[in-house]
C-alpha positions in Angstrom: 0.0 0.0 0.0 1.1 3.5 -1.0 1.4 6.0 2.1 0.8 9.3 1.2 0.5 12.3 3.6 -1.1 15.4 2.5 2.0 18.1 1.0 3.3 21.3 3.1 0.5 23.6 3.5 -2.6 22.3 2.9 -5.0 22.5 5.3 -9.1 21.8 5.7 -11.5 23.7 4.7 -13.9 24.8 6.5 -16.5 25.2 3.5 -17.3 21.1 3.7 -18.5 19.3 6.5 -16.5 16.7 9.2 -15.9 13.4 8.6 -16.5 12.7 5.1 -16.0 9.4 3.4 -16.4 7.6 0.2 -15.7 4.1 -1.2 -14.3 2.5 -4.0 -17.1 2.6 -6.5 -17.2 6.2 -6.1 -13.7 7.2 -7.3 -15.1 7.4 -10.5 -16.7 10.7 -9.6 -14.0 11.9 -8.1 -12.8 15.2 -9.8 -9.2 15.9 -10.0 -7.7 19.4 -10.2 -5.4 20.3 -13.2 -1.8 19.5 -13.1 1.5 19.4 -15.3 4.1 16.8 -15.2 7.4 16.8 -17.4 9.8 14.1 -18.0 8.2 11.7 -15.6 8.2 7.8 -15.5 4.7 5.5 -15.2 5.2 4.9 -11.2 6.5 9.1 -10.7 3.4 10.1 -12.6 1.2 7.7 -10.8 1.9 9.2 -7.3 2.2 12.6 -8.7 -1.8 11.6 -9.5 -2.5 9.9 -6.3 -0.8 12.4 -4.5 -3.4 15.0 -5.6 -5.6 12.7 -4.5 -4.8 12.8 -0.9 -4.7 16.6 -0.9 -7.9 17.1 -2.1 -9.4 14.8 0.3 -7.1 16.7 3.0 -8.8 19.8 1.8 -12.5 18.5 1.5 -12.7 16.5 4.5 -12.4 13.4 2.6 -11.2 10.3 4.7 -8.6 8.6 1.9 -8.9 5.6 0.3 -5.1 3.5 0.4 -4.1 2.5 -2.8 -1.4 -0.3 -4.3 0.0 -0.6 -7.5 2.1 -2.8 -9.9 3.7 -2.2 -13.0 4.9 -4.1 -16.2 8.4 -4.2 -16.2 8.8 -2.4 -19.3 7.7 1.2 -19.2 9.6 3.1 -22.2 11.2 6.4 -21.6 10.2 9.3 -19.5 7.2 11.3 -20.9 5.5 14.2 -20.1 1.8 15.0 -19.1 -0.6 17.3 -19.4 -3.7 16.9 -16.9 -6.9 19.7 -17.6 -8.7 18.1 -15.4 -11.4 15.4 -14.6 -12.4 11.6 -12.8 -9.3 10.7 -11.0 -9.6 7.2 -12.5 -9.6 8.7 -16.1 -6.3 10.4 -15.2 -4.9 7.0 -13.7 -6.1 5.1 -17.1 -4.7 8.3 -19.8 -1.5 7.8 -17.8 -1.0 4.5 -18.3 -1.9 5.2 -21.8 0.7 7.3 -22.3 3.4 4.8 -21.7 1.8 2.0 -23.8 -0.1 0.1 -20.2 -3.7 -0.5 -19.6 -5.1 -0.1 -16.4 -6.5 -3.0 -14.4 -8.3 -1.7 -11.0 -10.2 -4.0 -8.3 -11.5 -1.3 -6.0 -8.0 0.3 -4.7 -5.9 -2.2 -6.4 -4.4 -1.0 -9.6 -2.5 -3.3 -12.0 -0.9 -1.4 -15.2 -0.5 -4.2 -17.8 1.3 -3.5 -21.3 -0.9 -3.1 -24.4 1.2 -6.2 -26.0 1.0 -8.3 -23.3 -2.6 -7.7 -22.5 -3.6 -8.6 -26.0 -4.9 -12.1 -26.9 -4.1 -11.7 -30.6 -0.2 -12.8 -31.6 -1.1 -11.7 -35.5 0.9 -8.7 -37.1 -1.8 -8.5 -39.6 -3.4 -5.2 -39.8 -7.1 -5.0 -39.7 -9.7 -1.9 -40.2 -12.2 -0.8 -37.6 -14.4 2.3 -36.9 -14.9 4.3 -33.7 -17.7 6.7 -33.3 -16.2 10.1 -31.8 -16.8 13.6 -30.6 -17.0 16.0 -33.7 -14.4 17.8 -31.8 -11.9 15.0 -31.0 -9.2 17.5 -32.0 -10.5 19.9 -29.9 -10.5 17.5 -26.6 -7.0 16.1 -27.6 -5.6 19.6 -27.3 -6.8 20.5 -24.4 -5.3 17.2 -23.1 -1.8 18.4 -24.4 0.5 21.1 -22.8 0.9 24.4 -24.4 3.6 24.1 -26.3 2.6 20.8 -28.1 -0.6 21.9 -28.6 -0.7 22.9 -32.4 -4.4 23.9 -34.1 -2.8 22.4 -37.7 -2.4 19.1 -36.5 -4.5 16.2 -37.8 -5.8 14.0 -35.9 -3.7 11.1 -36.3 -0.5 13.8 -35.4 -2.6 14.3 -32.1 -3.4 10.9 -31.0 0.4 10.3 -31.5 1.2 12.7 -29.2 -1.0 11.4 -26.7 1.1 8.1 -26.9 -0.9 6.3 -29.8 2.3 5.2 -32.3 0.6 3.7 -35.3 2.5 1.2 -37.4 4.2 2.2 -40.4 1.8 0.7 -43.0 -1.4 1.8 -40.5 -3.7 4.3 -41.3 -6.1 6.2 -39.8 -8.6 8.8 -41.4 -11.2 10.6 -39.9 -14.4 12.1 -41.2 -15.9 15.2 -39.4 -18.5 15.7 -41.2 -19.9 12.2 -39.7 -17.4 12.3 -36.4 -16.0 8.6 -37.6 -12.5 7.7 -36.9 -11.6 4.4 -39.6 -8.6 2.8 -38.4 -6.2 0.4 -39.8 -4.0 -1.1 -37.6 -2.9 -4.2 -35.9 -5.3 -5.9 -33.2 -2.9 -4.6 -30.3 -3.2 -1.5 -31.4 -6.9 -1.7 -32.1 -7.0 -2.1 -28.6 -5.0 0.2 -27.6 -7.5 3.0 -29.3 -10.6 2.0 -28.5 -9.4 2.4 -25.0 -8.4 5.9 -25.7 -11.4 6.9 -27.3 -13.0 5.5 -24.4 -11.5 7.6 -22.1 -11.5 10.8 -24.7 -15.3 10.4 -24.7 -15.6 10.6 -20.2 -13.6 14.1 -20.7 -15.8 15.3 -23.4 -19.0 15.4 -21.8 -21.8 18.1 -22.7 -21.5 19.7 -19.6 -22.2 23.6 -19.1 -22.5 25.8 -15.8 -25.6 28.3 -15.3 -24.4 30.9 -13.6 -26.9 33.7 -11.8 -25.8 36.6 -9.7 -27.3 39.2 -7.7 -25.8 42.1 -6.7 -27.6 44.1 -3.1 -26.8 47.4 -2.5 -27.5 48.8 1.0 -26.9 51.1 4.0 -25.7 48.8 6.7 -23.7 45.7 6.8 -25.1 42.0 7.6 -22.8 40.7 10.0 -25.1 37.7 10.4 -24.5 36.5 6.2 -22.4 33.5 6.3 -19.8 33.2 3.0 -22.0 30.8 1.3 -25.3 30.4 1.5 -27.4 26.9 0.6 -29.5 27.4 -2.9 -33.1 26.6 -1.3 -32.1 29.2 1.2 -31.7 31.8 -1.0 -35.2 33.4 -1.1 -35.3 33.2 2.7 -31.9 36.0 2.5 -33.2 38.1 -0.2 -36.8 38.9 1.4 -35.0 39.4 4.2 -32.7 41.8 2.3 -35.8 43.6 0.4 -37.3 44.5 3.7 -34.8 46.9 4.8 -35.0 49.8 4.4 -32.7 51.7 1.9 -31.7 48.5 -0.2 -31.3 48.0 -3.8 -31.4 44.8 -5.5 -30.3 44.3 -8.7 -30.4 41.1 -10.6 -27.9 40.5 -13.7 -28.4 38.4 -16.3 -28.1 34.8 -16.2 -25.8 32.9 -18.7 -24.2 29.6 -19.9 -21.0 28.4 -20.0 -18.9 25.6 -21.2 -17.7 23.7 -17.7 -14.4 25.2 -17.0 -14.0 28.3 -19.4 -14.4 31.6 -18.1 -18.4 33.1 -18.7 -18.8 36.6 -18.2 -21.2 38.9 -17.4 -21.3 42.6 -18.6 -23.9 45.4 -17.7 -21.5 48.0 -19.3 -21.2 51.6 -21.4 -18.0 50.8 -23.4 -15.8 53.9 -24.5 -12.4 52.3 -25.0 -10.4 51.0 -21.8 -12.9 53.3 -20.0 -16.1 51.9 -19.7 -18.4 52.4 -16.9 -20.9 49.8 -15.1 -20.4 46.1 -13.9 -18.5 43.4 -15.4 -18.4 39.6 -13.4 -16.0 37.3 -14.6 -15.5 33.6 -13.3 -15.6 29.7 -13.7 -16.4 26.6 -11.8 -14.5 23.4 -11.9 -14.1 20.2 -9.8 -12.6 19.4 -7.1 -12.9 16.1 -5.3 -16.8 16.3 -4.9 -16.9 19.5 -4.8 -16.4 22.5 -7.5 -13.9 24.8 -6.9 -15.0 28.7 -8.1 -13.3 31.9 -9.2 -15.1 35.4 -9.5 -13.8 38.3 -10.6 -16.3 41.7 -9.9 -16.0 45.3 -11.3 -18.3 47.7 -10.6 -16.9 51.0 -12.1 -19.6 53.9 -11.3 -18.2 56.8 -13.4 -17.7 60.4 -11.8 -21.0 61.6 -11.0 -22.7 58.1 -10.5 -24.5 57.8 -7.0 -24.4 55.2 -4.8 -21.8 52.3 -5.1 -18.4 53.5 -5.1 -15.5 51.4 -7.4 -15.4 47.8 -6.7 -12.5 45.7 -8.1 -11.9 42.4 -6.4 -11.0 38.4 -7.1 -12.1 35.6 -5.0 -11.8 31.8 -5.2 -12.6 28.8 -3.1 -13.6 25.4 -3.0 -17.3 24.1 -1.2 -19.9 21.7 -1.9 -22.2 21.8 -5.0 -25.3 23.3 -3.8 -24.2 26.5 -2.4 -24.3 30.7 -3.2 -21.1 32.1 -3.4 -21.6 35.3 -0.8 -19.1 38.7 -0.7 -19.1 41.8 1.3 -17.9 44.8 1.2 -18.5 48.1 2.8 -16.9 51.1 1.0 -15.2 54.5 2.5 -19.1 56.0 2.8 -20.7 53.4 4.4 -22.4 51.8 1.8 -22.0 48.0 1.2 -22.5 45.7 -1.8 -23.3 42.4 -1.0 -22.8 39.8 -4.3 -24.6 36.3 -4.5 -23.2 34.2 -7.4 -24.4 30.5 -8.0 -22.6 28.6 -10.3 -24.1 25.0 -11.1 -23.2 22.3 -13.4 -25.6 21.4 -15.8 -25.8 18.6 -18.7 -27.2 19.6 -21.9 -30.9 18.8 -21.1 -30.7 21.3 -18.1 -30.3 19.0 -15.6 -28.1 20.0 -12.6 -25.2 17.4 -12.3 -22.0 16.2 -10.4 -18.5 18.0 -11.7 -18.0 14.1 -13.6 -21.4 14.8 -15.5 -23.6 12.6 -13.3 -27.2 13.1 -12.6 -26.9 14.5 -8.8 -29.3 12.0 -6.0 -32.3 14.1 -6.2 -32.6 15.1 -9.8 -32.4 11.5 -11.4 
């Protein structure tokens, strides 16, 4: 058994509840943050991934799971590895992947097996098979690849190579996009090898978007009583209570969609250049263990002879449990405070509110 401790400086939070735990069935859904690694073996990379592991349970409360592994004795050279996030088992399997091993898991257990010796066919001879793939299979390899290999001219049989697919020399692979099929003529091993990381290019690819509404309340005295985040069902409760006081303003901004993990932003703005005057929100949600981690960033930029608000320019960014209002407050130099509600929540492409991994949460399946 591997025995990790969490790294230097990472701590609780105290966003998620005491004495969380989860079992092996659940890793699945377990959202790991994005990482880089460079010239790093199989085994390095591997604890590199579990090590992440253990730091966001440290950070969420999480009570680890202990892992062991085994390798094949062959591993190739050194490699490097670009992680963008995603289910901590789909980072385990794309690692293995990289150096030419499938992954083998019995709940904590994990086996990394070579391609060729996994494979039951002992035939060189090169046959043709289809795979059905996202339209934007280019697109998702990318995003899997660090910066600087990352080139918007390559074709997708120069991507999958850099992913650690090597076809043979008389292979072949051609893809249509206008029907998102990928026809493949290779060896069985390497048939294999594929369809395995199609599989695993298809769990990062989901259709998943984030809603995002905000609120911003405008009003003469602080609320000392407003926790940082607020639980979504108990959001009308605070803004009633907000509405009834007197001298408060409550402005609502429009609600928008955004791909999970790029930036949405929200503008209520009079452009003239660099200086424009109004309110701009910037931010984005992403996993973390079973959680989403978010970033905001709010301007509020009143103009000379605006009343009320005075300029606002801050960042924030934290991780919680899905299901919560992101809360900030501030009180400027004449008393007046803005208090901003964001909620950010995962959605799949019917609307549906789901997990980080794309999975229907308990009460909406």
């Amino acid at each position: 058994m591997l025995a990790l401790v969490p790294s230097e400086g990472i701590e609780p939070s105290e966003n998620f509840p005491d004495g969380g735990t989860h079992e092996p069935e659940h890793l699945p859904k377990f959202h790991l943050p994005a990482f880089e690694a460079e010239n790093v073996s199989l085994p390095e990379l591997v604890q590199m991934i579990l090590q992440s592991y253990i730091d966001v349970c440290t950070v969420t409360k999480q009570e680890p799971l202990r892992f062991s592994v085994s390798y094949p004795d062959n591993l190739g050279d050194r490699k490097d590895f670009s992680w963008k996030g995603g289910s901590l088992i789909t980072a385990l399997r794309m690692a293995g992947i990289i150096f030419d091993a499938r992954l083998e898991r019995a709940e904590t257990q994990l086996h990394f097996e070579s391609f060729d010796e996994k494979s039951n066919s002992t035939s060189s001879e090169l046959l043709t098979q289809s795979f059905r793939v996202s339209p934007y299979i280019r697109d998702v390899i990318r995003g899997l690849l660090p910066k600087e290999m990352s080139n918007p001219d390559d074709s997708v049989p120069t991507l999958l190579a850099k992913i650690g697919f090597n076809q043979h020399s008389d292979a072949e692979i051609l893809f249509d996009p206008v029907t998102a099929n990928l026809f493949v003529h290779d060896d069985a091993t390497q048939l294999e090898k594929l369809s395995q990381i199609i599989e695993e290019l298809a769990s990062t690819s989901t259709t998943k978007q984030v809603h995002v509404t905000s609120k911003v309340v405008q009003t003469n005295e602080s609320i000392t009583d407003l926790q940082s985040r607020v639980r979504n069902e108990g959001m009308e409760l605070v803004m009633r209570n907000l509405a009834q006081q007197k001298g408060t303003d409550i402005m609502t901004m429009p609600s928008v969609l955004s791909r999970f993990g790029e930036e949405a932003t929200i503008e209520i703005i009079q452009e003239n250049g660099d200086d424009w005057t109004g309110i701009r929100q910037t931010g984005n949600v992403t996993g973390y263990g079973f959680g989403v981690s978010q970033q905001i960033h709010f301007e509020n930029r009143p103009g000379e002879n605006a009343d009320g608000l005075s300029s606002q320019d801050w960042q924030t960014e934290d991780v919680g449990p899905q299901g919560f209002t992101k809360v900030h407050q501030e009180t400027d130099a004449n008393g007046l405070t803005s208090i901003h509600f964001s909620t950010y929540q995962v959605i799949d492409a019917t609307g549906r509110p789901v997990d980080p991994i794309g999975m229907p949460l308990p009460d909406t399946e």
